[in-house]
C-alpha positions in Angstrom: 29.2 10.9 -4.8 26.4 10.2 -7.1 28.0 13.2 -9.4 31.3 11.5 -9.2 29.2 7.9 -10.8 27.7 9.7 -12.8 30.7 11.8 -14.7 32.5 8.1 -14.3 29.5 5.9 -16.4 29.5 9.4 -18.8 33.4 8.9 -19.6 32.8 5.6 -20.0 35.3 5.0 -17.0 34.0 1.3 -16.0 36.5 0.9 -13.2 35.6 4.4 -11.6 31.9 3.4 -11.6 32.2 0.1 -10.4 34.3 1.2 -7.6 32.1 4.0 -6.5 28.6 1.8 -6.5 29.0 0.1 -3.5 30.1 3.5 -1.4 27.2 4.8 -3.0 24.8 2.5 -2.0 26.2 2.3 1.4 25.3 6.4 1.3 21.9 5.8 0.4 21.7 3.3 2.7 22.8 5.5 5.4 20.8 8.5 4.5 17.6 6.3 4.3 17.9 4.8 7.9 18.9 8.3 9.2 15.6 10.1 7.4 13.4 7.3 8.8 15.2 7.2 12.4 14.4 11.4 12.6 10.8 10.7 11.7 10.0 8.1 13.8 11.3 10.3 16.4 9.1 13.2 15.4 6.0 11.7 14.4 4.0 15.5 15.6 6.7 17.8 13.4 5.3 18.6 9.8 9.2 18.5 8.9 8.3 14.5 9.1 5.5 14.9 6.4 8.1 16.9 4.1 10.4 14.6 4.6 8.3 11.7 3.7 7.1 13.4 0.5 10.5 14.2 -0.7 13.5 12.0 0.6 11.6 8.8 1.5 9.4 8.8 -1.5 12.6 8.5 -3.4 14.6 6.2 -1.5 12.1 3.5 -1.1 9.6 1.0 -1.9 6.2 2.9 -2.1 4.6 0.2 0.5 7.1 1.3 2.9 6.7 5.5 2.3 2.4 4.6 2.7 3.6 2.9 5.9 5.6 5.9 7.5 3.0 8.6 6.6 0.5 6.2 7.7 2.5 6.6 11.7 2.6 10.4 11.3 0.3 11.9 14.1 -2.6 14.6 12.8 -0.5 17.7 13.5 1.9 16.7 11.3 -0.3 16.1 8.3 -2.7 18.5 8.6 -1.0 21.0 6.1 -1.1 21.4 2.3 1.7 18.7 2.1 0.5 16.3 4.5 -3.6 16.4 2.2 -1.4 16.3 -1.2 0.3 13.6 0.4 -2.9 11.6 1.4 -4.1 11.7 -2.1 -0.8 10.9 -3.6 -1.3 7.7 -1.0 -4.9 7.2 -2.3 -3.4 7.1 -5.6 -0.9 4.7 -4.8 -2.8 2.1 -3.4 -3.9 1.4 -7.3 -0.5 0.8 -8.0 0.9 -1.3 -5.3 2.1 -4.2 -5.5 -0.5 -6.9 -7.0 -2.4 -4.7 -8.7 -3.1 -4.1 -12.4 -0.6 -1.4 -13.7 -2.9 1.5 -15.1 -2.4 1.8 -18.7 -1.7 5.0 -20.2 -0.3 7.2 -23.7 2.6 9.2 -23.9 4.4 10.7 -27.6 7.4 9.3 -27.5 11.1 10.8 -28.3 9.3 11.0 -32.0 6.3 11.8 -31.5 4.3 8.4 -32.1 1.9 7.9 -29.3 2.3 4.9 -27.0 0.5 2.8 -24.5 1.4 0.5 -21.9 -0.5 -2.2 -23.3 1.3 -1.9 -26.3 3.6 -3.9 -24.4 1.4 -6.7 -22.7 2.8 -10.0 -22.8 6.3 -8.8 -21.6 8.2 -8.1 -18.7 8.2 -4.1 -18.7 10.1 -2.0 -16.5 8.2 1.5 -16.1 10.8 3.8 -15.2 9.9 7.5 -14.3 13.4 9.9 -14.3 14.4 13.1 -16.1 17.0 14.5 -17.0 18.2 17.4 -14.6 17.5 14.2 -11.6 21.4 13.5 -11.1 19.8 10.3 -8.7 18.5 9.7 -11.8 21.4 10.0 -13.9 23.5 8.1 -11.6 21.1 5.0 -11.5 21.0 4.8 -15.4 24.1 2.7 -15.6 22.5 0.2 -13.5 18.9 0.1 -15.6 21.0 -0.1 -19.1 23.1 -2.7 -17.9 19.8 -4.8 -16.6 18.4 -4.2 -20.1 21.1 -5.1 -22.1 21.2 -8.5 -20.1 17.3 -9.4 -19.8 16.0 -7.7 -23.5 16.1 -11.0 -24.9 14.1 -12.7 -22.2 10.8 -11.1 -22.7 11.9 -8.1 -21.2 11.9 -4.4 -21.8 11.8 -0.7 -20.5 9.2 2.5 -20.9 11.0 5.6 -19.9 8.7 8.0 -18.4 10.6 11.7 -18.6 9.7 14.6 -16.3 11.8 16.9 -18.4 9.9 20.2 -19.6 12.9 20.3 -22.3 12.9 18.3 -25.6 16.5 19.1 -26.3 17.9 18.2 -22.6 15.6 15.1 -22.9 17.1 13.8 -25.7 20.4 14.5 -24.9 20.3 12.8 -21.8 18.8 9.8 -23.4 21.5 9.7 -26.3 24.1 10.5 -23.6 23.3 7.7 -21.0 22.5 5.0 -23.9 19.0 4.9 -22.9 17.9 2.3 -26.1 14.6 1.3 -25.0 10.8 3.5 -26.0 11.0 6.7 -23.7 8.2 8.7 -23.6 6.8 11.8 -22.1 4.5 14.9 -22.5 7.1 17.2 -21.3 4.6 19.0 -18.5 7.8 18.3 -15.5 5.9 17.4 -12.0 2.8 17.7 -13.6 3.5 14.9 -16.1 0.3 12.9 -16.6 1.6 9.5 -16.0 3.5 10.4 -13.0 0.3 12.0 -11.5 -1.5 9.0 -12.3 1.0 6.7 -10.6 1.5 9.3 -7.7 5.2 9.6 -8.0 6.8 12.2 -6.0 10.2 11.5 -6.2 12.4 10.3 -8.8 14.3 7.7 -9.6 11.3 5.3 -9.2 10.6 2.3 -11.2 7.2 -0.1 -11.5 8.0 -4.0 -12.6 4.8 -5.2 -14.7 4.5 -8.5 -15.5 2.9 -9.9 -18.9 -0.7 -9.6 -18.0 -0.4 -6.2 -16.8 0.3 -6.9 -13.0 2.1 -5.2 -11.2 5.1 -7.4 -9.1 7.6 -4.6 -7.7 8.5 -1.3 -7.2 11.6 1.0 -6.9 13.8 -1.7 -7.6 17.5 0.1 -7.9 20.6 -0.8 -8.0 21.7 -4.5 -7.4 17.8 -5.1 -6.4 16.5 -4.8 -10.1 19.4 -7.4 -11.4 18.3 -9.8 -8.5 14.8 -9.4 -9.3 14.7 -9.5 -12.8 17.1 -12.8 -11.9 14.3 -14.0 -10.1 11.9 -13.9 -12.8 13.5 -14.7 -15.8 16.3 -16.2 -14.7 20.2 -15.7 -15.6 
């Protein structure tokens, strides 16, 4: 399904897309309460910690991923997952919501080197994806479409890439009309800024307000429009 967005959005097939997003949400939706369901359920099996590494860290607010690890009994965490995961946690809690987004430098597509703070006084959207993530790809409709509505309020977007490739990387950002800075130091997983942020799964998003705070996360879908509605207003 999220193929079938995506190839819609990529032949510019607007009717397509917009007919598929609410059956895909309703997926995601489904696989989400079906992942959590299974691990509350299995709180001893280190399945549980995978899963909560891989599929919830994804599908959900970070807050909300801390919270099921957090349940997981020893047994299931006491594995090389389960301690990367309680770092990756550690790390989190320093960009949760509330807290001061940790500024950071990145080449962009040409090169130039650029910080966070370059952007501080503005609404930014810090948006980790790459682009073999077809989750990714899928969601990009929905992040270009919030941009081209909010870039005049004192709003704006700094792609973060976990692509190793140049060439795919730029393709992907010509291809899904990614306009805003995009930056990345093309080192895949071990990308510096997502290790910093402790992302583990992609799409996932940061909402920084314009004195560096951070106010959400993982906002996808309808959820970014409504907050970004919320905060600047329509």
């Amino acid at each position: 399904m999220e193929q079938k967005a995506m190839t819609a959005y990529q032949q510019k097939d607007q009717a397509a897309f917009d007919a598929l997003k609410p059956q895909l949400q309703a997926r995601q939706a489904e696989v989400l309460k079906i992942t959590k369901e299974w691990i509350a359920a299995h709180p001893r099996s280190q399945y549980s910690t995978v899963l909560v590494a891989t599929s919830l860290a994804r599908m959900q607010p970070m807050s909300a991923t801390i919270a099921d690890f957090n349940k997981l009994k020893p047994e299931a965490t006491d594995n090389v997952i389960g301690k990367q995961l309680a770092a990756i946690v550690k790390k989190q809690s320093a960009v949760s919501i509330g807290k001061q987004a940790p500024d950071f430098s990145q080449q962009d597509t040409k090169g130039k080197q650029v910080k966070l703070s370059d952007f501080r006084g503005k609404y930014v959207l810090i948006d980790f994806w790459a682009s073999w993530c077809g989750p990714c790809r899928a969601e990009n409709p929905n992040v270009v479409k919030a941009y081209n509505e909010y870039k005049t309020k004192n709003f704006t977007i700094l792609g973060v890439s976990l692509d190793q490739s140049k060439d795919n990387w730029l393709q992907a950002i010509q291809k899904d009309g990614l306009e805003w800075t995009e930056v990345s130091d093309l080192k895949y997983w071990k990308n510096e800024v997502a290790v910093k942020y402790g992302v583990t799964g992609i799409p996932i998003n940061f909402l920084v307000d314009p004195q560096g705070k951070i106010i959400a996360t993982n906002l996808r879908g309808d959820d970014l429009e409504n907050k970004l509605k919320e905060v600047l207003g329509s």
